[in-house]
C-alpha positions as CSV (number, residue, x, y, z in Angstrom):
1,X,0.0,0.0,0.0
2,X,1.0,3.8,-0.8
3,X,0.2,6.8,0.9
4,X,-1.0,9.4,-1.8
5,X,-1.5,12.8,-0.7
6,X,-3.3,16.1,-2.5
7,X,-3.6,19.5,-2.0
8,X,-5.1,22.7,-3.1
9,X,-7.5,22.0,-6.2
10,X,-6.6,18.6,-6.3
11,X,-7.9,18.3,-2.8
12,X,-10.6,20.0,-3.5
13,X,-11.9,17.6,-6.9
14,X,-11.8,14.8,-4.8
15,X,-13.2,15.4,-1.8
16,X,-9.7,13.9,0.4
17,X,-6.7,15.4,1.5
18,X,-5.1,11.7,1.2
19,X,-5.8,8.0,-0.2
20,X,-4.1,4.9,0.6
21,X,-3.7,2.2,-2.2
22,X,-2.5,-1.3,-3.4
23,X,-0.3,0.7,-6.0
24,X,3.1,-0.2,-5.4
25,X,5.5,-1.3,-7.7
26,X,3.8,1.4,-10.2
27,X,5.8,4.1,-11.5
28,X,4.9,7.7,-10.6
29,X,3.4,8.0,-14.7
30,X,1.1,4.7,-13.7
31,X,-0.1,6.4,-10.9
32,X,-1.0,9.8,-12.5
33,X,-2.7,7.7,-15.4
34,X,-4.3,5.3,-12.5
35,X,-5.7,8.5,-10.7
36,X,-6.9,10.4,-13.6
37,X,-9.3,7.0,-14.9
38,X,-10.3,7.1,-11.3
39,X,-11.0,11.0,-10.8
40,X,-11.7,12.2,-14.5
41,X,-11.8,15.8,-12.9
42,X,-7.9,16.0,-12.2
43,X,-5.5,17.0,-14.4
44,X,-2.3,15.9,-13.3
45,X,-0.5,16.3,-16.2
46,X,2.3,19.5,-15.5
47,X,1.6,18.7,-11.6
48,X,4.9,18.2,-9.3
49,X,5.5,14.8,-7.3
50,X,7.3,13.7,-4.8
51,X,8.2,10.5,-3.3
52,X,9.2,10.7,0.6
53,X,9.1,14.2,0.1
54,X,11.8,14.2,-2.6
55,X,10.9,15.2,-5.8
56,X,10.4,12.6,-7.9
57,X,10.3,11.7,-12.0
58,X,6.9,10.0,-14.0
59,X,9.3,7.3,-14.2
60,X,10.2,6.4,-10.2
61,X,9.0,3.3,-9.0
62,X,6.3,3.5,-5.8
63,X,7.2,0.8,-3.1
64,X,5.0,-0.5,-0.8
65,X,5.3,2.1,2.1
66,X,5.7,4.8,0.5
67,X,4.0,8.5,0.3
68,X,3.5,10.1,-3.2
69,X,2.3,14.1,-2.7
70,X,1.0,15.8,-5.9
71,X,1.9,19.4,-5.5
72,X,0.3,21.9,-7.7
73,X,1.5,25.2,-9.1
74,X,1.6,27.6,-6.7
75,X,1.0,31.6,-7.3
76,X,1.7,34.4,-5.2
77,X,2.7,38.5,-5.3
């Protein structure tokens, strides 16, 4: 199991701050593909990631245990 965590928007088009799912052994791209067929409202196209808050390629593997975070753009003045 993997911890996945949103925020902001994301958060908000789903109704949960976090999920936990039987996705490991997935790479980060899988999981972005997995949660968009789940959640057709995100976009998580040009959306940051990070595994064990390190920032993390489409292409890292997930292993059991660990958290994802999608991080979206941020803005501020």
């Amino acid at each position: 199991m993997i911890n996945i965590l949103l925020f902001a928007h994301l958060q908000e088009a789903i109704g949960k701050s976090e999920l936990r799912v039987d996705l490991s052994d997935y790479t980060v791209g899988q999981i972005k593909e997995w949660m968009e067929n789940q959640y057709p409202q995100l976009s998580l196209q040009n959306i940051m990631t990070a595994v064990n808050e390190e920032f993390a390629t489409n292409q890292m593997i997930v292993k059991d245990g660990d958290t994802l975070a999608f991080i979206p753009p941020v803005s501020g003045g």
